[in-house]
Structures are given as structure tokens and as C-alpha cells.
FILUMVO-499923 format. One record per residue: residue number from 1; y, z, x of N, C-alpha, C in turn. Coordinates in pm, 1 decimal, always signed. Each point is the difference from the previous one (the first is absolute). Example, Ala and Ser with C-alpha at 12.3 -4.5 7.8 and 13.67 -1.06 7.14 Angstrom:
# residues 2
<paba num="1" n_c2="-569.0" n_c3="+780.0" n_c1="+1319.0" ca_c2="+119.0" ca_c3="+0.0" ca_c1="-89.0" c_c2="+120.0" c_c3="+0.0" c_c1="+90.0"/>
<paba num="2" n_c2="+105.0" n_c3="-72.0" n_c1="-35.0" ca_c2="+119.0" ca_c3="+6.0" ca_c1="+82.0" c_c2="+109.0" c_c3="+73.0" c_c1="-77.0"/>
//
This chain:
# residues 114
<paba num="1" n_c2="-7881.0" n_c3="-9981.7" n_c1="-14792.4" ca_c2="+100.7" ca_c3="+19.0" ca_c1="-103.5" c_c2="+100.4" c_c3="-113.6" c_c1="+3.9"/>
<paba num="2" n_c2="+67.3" n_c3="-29.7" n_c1="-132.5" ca_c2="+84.0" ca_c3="-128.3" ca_c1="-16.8" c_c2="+161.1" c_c3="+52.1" c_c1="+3.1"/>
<paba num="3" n_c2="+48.3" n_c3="-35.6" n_c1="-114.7" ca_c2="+151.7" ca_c3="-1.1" ca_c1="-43.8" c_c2="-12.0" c_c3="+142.2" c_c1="-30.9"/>
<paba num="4" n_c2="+64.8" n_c3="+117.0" n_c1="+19.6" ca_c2="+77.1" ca_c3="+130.4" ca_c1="+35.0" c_c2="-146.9" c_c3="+78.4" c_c1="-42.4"/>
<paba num="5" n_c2="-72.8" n_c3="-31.0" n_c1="+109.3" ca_c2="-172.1" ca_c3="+92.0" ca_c1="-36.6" c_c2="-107.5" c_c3="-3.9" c_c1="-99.8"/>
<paba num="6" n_c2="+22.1" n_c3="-140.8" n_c1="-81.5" ca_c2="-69.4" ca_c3="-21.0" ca_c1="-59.9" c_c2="-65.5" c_c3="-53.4" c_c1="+30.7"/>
<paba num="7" n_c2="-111.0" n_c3="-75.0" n_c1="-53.3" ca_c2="-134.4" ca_c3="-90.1" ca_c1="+100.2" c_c2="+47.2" c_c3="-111.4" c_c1="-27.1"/>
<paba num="8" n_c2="+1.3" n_c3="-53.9" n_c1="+63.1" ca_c2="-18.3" ca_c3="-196.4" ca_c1="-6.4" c_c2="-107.6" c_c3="-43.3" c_c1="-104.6"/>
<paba num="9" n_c2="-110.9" n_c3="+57.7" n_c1="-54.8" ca_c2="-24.7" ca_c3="-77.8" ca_c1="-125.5" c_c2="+80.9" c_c3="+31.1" c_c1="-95.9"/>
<paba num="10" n_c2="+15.5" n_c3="+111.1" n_c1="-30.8" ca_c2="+148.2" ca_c3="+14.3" ca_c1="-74.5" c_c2="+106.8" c_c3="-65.7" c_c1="+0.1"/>
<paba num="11" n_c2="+77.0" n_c3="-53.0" n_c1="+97.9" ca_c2="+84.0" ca_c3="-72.2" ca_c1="+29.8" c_c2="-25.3" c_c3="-138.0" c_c1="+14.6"/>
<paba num="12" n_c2="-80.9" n_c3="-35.3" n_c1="+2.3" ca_c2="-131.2" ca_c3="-121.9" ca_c1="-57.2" c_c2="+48.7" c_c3="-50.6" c_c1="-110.4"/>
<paba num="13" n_c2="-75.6" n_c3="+93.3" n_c1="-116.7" ca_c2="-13.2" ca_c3="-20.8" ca_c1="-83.9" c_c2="+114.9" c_c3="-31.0" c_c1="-120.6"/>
<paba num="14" n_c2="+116.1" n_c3="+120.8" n_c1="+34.2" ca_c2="+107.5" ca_c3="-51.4" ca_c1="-7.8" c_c2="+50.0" c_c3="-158.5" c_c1="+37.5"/>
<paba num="15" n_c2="+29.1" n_c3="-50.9" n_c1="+95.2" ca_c2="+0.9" ca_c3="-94.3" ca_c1="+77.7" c_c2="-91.3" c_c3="-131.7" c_c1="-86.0"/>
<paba num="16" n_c2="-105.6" n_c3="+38.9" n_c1="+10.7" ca_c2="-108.4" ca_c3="-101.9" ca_c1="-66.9" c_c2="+55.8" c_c3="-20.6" c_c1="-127.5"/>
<paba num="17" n_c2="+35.9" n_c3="+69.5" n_c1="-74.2" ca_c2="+85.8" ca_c3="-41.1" ca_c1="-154.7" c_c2="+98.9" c_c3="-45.7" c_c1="+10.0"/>
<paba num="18" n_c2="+88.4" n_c3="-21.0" n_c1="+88.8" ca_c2="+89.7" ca_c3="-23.4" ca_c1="-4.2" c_c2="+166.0" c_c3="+46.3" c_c1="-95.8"/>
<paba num="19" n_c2="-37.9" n_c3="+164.2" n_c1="+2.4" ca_c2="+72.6" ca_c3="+78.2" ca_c1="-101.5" c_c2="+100.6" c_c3="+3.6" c_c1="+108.5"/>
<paba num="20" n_c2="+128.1" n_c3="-62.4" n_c1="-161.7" ca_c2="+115.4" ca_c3="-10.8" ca_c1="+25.9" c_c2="+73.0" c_c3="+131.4" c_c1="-6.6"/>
<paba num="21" n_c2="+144.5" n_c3="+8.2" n_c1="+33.6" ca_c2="+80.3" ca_c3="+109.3" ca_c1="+40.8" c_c2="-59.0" c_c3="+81.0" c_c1="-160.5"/>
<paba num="22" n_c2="+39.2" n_c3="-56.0" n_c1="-97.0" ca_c2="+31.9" ca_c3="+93.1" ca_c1="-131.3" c_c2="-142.3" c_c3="+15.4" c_c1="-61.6"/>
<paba num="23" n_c2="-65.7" n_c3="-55.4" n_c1="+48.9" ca_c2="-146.4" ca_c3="-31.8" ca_c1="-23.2" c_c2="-43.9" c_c3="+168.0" c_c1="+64.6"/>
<paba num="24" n_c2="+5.9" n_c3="+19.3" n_c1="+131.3" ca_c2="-34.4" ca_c3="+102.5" ca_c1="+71.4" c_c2="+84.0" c_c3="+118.2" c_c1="-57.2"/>
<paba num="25" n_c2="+78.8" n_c3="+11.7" n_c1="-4.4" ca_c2="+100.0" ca_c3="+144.2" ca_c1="-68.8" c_c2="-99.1" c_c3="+26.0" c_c1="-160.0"/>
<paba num="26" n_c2="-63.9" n_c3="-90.6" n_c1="-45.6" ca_c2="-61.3" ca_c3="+18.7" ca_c1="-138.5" c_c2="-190.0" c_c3="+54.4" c_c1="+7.7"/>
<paba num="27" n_c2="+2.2" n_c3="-7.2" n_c1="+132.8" ca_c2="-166.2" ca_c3="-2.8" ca_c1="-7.5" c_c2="-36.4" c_c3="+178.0" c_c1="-42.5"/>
<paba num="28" n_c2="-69.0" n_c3="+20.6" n_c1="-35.6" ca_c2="-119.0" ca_c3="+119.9" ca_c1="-9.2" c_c2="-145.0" c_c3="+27.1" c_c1="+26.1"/>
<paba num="29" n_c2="-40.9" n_c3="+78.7" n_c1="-14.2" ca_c2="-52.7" ca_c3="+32.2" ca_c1="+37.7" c_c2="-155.8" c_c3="-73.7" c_c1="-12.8"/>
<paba num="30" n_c2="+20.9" n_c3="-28.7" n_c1="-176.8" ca_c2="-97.7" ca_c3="-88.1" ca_c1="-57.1" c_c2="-1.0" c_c3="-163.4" c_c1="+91.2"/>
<paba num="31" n_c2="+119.2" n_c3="-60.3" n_c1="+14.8" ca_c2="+11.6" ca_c3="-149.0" ca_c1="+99.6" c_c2="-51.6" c_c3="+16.6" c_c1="+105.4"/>
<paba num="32" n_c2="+62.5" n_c3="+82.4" n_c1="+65.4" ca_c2="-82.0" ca_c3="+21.4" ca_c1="+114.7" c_c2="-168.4" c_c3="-10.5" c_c1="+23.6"/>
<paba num="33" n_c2="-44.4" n_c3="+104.6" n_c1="-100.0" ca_c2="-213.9" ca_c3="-25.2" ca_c1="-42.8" c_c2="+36.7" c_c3="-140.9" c_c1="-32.5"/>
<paba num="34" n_c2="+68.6" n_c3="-91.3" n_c1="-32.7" ca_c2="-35.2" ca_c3="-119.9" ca_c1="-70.6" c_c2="-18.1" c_c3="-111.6" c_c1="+111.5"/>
<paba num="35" n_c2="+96.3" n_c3="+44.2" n_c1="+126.2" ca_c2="+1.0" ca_c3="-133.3" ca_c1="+95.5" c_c2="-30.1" c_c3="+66.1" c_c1="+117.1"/>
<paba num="36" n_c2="-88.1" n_c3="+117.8" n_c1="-49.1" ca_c2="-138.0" ca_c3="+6.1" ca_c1="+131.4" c_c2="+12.7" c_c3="+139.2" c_c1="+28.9"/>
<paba num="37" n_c2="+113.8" n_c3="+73.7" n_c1="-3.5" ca_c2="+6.1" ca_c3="+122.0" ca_c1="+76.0" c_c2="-106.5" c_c3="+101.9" c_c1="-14.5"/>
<paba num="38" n_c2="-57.8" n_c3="+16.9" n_c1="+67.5" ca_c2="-125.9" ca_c3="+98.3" ca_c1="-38.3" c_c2="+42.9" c_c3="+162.4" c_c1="+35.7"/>
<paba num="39" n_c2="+82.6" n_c3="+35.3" n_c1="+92.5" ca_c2="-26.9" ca_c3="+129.7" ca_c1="+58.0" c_c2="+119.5" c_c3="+85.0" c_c1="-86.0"/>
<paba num="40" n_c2="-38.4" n_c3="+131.7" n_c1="-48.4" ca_c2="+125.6" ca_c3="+59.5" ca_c1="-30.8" c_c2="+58.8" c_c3="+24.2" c_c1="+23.8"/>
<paba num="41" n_c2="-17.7" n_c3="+41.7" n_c1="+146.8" ca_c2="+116.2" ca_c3="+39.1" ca_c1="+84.8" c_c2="+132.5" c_c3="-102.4" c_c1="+57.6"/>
<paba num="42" n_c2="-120.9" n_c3="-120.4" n_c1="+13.3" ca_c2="+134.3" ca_c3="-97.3" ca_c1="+28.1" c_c2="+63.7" c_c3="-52.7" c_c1="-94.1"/>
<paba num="43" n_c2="-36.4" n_c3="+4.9" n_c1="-139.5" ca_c2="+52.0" ca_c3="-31.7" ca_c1="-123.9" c_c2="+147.4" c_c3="+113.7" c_c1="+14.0"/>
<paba num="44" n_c2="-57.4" n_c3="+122.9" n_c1="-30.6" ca_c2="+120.9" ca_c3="+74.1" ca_c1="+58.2" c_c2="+150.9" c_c3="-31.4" c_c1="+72.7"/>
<paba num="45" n_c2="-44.6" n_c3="-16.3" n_c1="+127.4" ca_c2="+62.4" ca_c3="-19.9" ca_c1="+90.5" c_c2="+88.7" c_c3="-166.6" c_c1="-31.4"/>
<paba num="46" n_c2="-49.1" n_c3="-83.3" n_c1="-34.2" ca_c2="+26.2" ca_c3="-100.2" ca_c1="-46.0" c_c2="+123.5" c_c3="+24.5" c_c1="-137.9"/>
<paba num="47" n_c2="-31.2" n_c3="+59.5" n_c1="-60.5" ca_c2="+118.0" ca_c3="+40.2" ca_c1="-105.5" c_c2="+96.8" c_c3="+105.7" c_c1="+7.1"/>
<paba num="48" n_c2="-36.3" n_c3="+80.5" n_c1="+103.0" ca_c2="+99.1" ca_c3="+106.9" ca_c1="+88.0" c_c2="+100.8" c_c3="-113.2" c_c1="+57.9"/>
<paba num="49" n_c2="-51.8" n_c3="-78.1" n_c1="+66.4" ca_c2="+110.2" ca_c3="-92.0" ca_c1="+78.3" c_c2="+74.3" c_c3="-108.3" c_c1="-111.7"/>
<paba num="50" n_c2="-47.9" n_c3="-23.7" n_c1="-86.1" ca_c2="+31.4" ca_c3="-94.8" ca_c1="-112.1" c_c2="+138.8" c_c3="+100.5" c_c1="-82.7"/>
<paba num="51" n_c2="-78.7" n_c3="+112.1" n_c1="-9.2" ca_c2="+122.2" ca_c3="+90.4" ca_c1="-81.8" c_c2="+121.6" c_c3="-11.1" c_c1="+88.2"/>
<paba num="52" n_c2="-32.9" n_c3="+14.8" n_c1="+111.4" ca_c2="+114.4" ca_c3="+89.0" ca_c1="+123.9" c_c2="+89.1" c_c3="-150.8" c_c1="+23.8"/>
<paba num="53" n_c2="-35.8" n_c3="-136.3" n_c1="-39.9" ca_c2="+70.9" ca_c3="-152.0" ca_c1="+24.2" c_c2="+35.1" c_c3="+29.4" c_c1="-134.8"/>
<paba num="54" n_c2="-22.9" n_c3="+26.7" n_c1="-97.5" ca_c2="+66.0" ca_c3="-12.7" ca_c1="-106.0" c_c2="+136.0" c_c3="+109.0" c_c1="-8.3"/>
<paba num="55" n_c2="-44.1" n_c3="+130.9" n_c1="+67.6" ca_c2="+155.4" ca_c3="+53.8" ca_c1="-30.4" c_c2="+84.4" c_c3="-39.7" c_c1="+101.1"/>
<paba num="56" n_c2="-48.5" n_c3="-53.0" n_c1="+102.6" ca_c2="+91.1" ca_c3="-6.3" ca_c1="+93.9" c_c2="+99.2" c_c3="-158.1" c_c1="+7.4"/>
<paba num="57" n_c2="-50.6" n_c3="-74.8" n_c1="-151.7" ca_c2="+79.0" ca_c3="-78.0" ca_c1="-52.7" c_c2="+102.0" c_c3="+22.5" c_c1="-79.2"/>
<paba num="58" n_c2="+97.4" n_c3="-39.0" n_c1="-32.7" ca_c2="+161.8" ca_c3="+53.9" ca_c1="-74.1" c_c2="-64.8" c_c3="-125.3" c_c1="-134.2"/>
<paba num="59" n_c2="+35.0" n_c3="+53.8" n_c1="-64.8" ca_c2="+53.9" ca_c3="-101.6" ca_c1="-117.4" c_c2="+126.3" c_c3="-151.9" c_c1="+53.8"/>
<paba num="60" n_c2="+58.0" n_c3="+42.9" n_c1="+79.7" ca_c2="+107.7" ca_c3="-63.9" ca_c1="+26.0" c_c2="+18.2" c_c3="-132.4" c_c1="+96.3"/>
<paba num="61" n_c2="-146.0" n_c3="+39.6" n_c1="+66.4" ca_c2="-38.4" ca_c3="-84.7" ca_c1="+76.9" c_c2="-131.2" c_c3="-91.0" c_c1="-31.4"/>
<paba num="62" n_c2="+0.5" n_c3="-142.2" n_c1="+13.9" ca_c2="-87.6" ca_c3="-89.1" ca_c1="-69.8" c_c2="-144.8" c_c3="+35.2" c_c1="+71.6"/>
<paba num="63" n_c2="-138.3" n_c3="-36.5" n_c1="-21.5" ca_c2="-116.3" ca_c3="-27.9" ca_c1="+82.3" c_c2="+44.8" c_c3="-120.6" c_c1="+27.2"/>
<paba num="64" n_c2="-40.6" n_c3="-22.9" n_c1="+116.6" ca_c2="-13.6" ca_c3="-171.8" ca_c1="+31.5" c_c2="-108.0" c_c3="-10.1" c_c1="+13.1"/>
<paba num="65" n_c2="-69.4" n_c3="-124.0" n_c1="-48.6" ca_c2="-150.9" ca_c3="-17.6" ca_c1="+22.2" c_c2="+19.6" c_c3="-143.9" c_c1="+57.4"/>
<paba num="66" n_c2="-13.5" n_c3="+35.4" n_c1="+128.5" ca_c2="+13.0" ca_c3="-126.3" ca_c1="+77.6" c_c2="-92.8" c_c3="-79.6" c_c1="-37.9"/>
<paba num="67" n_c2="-3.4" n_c3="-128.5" n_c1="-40.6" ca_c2="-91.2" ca_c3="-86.7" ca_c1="-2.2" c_c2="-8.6" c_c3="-112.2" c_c1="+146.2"/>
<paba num="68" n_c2="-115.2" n_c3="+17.9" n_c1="+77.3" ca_c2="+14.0" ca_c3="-122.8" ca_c1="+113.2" c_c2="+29.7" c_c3="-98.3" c_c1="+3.3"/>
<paba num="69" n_c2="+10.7" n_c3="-29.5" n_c1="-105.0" ca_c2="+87.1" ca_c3="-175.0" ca_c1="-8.0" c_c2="+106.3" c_c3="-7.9" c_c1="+38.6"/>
<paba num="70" n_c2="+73.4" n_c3="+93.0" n_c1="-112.8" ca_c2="+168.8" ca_c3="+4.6" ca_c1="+6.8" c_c2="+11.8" c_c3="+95.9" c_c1="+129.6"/>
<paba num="71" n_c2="-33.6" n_c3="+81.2" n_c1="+27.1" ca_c2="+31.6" ca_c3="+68.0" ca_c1="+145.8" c_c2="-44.5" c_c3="-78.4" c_c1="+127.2"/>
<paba num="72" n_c2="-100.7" n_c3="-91.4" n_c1="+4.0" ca_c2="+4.8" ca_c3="-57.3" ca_c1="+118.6" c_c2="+119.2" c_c3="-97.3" c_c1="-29.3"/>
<paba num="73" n_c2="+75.1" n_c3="-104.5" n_c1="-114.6" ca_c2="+87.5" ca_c3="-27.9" ca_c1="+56.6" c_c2="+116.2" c_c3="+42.7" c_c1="+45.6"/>
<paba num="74" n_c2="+46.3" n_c3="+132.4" n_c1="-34.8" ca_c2="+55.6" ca_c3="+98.5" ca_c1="+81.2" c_c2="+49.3" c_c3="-10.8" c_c1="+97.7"/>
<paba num="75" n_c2="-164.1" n_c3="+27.7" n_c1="+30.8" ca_c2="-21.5" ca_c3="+47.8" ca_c1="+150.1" c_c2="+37.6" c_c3="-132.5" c_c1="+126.8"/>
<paba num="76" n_c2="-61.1" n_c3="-105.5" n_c1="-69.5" ca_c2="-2.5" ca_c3="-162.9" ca_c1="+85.0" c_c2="+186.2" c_c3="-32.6" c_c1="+1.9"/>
<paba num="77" n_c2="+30.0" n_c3="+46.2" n_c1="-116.4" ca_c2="+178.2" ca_c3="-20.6" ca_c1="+15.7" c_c2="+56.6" c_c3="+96.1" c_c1="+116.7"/>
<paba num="78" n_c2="-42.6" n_c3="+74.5" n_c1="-7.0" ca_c2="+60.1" ca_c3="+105.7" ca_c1="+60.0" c_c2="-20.1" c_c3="-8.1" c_c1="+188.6"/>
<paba num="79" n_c2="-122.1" n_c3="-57.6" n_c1="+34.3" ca_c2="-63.2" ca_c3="-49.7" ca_c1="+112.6" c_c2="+72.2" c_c3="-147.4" c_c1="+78.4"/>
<paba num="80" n_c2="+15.4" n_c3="-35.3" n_c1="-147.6" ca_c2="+81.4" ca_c3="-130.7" ca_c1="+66.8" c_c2="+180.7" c_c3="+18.1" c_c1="+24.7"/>
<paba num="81" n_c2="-27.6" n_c3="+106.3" n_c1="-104.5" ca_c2="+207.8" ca_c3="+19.9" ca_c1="+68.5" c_c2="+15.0" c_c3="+30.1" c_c1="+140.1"/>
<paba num="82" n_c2="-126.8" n_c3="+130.3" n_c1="+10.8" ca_c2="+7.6" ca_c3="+33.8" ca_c1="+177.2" c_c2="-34.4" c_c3="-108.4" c_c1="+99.3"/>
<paba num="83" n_c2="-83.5" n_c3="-87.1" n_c1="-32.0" ca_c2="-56.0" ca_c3="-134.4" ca_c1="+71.8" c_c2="+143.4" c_c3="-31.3" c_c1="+2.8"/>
<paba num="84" n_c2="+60.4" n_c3="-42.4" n_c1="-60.9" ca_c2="+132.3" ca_c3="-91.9" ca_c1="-9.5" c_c2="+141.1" c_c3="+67.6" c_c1="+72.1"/>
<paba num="85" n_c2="-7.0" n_c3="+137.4" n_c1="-11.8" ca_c2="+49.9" ca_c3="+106.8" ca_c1="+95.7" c_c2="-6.0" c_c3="-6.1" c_c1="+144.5"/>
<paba num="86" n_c2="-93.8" n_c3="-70.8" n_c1="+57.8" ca_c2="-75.4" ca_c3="-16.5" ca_c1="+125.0" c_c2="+11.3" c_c3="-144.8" c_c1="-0.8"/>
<paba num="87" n_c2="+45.1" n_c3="-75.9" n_c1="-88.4" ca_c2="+47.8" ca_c3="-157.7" ca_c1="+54.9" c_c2="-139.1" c_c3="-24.0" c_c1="-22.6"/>
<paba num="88" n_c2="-111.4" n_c3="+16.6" n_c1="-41.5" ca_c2="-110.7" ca_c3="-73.7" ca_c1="+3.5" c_c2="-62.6" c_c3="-119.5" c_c1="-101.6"/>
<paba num="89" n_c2="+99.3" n_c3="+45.8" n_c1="-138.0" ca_c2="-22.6" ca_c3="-85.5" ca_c1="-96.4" c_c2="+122.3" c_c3="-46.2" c_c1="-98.4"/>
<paba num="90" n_c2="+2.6" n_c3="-113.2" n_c1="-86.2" ca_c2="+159.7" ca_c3="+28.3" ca_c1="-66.7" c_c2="-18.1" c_c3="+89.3" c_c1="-76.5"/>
<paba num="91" n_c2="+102.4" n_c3="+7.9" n_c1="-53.6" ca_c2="+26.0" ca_c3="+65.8" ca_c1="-171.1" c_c2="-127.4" c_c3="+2.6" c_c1="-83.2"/>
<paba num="92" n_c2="-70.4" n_c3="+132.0" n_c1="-27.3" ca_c2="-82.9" ca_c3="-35.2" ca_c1="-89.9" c_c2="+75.8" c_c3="-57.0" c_c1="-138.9"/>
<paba num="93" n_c2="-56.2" n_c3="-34.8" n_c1="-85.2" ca_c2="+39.4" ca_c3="-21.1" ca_c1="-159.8" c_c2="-70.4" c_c3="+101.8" c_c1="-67.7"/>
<paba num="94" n_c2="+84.7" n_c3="+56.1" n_c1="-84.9" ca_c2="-12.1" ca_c3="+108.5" ca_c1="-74.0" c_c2="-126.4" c_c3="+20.5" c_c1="-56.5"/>
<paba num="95" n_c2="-164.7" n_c3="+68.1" n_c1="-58.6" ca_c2="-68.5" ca_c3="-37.4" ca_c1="-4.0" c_c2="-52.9" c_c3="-64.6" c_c1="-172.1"/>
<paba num="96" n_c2="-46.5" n_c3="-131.8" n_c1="+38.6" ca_c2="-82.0" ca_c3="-29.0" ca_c1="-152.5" c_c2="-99.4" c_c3="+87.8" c_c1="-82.2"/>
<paba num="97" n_c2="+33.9" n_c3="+53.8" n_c1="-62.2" ca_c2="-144.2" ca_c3="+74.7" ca_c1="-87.1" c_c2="-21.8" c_c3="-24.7" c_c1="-138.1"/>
<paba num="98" n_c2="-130.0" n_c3="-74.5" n_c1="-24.1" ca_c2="-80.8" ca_c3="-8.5" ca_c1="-130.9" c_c2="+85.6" c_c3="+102.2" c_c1="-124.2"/>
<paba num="99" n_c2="+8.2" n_c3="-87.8" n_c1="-114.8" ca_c2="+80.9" ca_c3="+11.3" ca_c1="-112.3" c_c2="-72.8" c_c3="+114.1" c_c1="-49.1"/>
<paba num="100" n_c2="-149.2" n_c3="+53.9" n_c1="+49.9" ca_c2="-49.7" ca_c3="+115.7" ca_c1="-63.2" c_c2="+44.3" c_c3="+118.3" c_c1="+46.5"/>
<paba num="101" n_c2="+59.5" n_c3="-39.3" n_c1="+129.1" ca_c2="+13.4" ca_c3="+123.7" ca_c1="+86.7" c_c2="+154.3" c_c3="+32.9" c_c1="+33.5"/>
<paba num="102" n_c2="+108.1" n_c3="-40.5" n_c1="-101.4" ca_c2="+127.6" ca_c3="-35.0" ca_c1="+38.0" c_c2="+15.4" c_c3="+166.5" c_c1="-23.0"/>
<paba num="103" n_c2="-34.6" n_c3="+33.0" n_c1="-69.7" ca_c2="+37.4" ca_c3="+120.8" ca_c1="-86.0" c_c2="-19.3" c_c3="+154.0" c_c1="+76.9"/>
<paba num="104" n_c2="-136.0" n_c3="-35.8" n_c1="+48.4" ca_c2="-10.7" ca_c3="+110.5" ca_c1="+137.4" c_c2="+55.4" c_c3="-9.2" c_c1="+119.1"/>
<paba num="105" n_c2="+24.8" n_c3="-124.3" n_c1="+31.0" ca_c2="+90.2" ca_c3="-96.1" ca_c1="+118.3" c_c2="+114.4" c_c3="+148.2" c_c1="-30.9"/>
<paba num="106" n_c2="+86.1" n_c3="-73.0" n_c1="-109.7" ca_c2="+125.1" ca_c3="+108.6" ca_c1="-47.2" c_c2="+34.7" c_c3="+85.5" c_c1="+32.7"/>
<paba num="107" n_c2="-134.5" n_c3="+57.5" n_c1="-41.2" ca_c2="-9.1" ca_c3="+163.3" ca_c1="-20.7" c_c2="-20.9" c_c3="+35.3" c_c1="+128.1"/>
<paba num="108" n_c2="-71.8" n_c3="-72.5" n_c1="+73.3" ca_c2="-15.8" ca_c3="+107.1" ca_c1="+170.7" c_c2="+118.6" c_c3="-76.6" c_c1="+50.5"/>
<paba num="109" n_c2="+117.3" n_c3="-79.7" n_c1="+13.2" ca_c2="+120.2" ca_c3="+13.0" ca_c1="+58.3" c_c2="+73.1" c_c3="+65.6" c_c1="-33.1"/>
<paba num="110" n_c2="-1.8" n_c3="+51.6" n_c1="-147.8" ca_c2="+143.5" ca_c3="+75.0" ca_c1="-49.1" c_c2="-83.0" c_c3="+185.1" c_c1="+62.1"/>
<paba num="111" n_c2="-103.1" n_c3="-16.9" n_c1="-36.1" ca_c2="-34.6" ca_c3="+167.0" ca_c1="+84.7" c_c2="+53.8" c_c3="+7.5" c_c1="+154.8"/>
<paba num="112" n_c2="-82.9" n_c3="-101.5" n_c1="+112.6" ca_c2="+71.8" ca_c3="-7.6" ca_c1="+134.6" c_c2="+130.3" c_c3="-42.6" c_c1="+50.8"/>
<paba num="113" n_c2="+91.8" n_c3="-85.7" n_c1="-126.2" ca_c2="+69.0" ca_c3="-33.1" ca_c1="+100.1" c_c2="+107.5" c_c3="-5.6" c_c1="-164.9"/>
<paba num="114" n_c2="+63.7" n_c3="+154.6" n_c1="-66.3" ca_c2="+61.2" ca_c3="+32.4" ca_c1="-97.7" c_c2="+139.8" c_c3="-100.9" c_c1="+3.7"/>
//
């Protein structure tokens, strides 16, 4: 069993599409038969847990759909402040990110760091 008792091809397959936050809150039953799911039961179970992330979201609060780009530079900023904390490196510089990605850049600082 995978992510909260579901099977790992399930969680696969998910995964293998690469379905995004708002992407996943929208799937049914029909998407699911479409990008492989064969069993009913885990189809089930799969949208039991899909429902139960959807209420347990507020209106009030954004999805973040981390994208790895903009979150690893984040993460590399964030690594080098503590490096630099420990005398090991200077000052990082704030990080450069691609003019495509300024916008999610944005958006995941103003969520973590209001």
C-alpha cells in the first residue's frame, strides 16, 4: 500500500500525469478510467480522499502548486543563509529566477513568508 492505503499504482498513476493541485480536486471518476485506473475499488478510495482534501480546504486559503523550479530556489536560498549562519559561505544574493517563473517565484514568498 502507498499514500494513506491506497496502492502505489494508483499513486503512480497520479504521479505519472503529473496532475496539478486544481487539476486533482477536479478529477472523476471517468479521468481516472482515462489515465489507467482500472479497479473500482481503488477508484473509490481515490476520490474519497480527493473529496476529504477538497473540504478540508477553506476558500480563504490559496493551493500552492509548488513548481520545482521556483521551490528549489527556495530551498538553495534558504540553505545558503544557514551555510552563512555557520560562517561557511558569504551572503547569498537574493535568488535569480527566469522571467517565466517570476510570478510563481511571488506567489510562493508572499504564501511563506506574508
Amino acid at each position: 500500500e502507498g499514500v494513506y492505503g491506497l496502492p502505489y499504482e494508483a499513486v503512480n498513476v497520479i504521479a505519472n500525469h503529473k496532475v496539478t493541485g486544481r487539476e486533482l480536486l477536479s478529477l472523476n471518476m471517468e479521468a481516472l478510467k482515462m489515465m489507467g485506473v482500472e479497479r473500482p475499488a481503488t477508484m473509490s478510495l481515490l476520490l474519497d480522499e480527493i473529496h476529504e482534501l477538497g473540504e478540508n480546504s477553506t476558500d480563504d486559503s490559496p493551493l500552492i502548486e509548488c513548481n520545482p523550479y521556483v521551490f528549489g530556489k527556495l530551498l538553495d536560498f534558504l540553505r545558503m543563509t544557514r551555510l552563512r549562519k555557520e560562517g561557511l559561505v558569504e551572503a547569498p544574493s537574493f535568488p535569480s529566477v527566469k522571467a517565466s517563473q517570476q510570478k510563481r517565484f511571488d506567489q510562493l514568498l508572499e504564501y511563506y513568508f506574508p
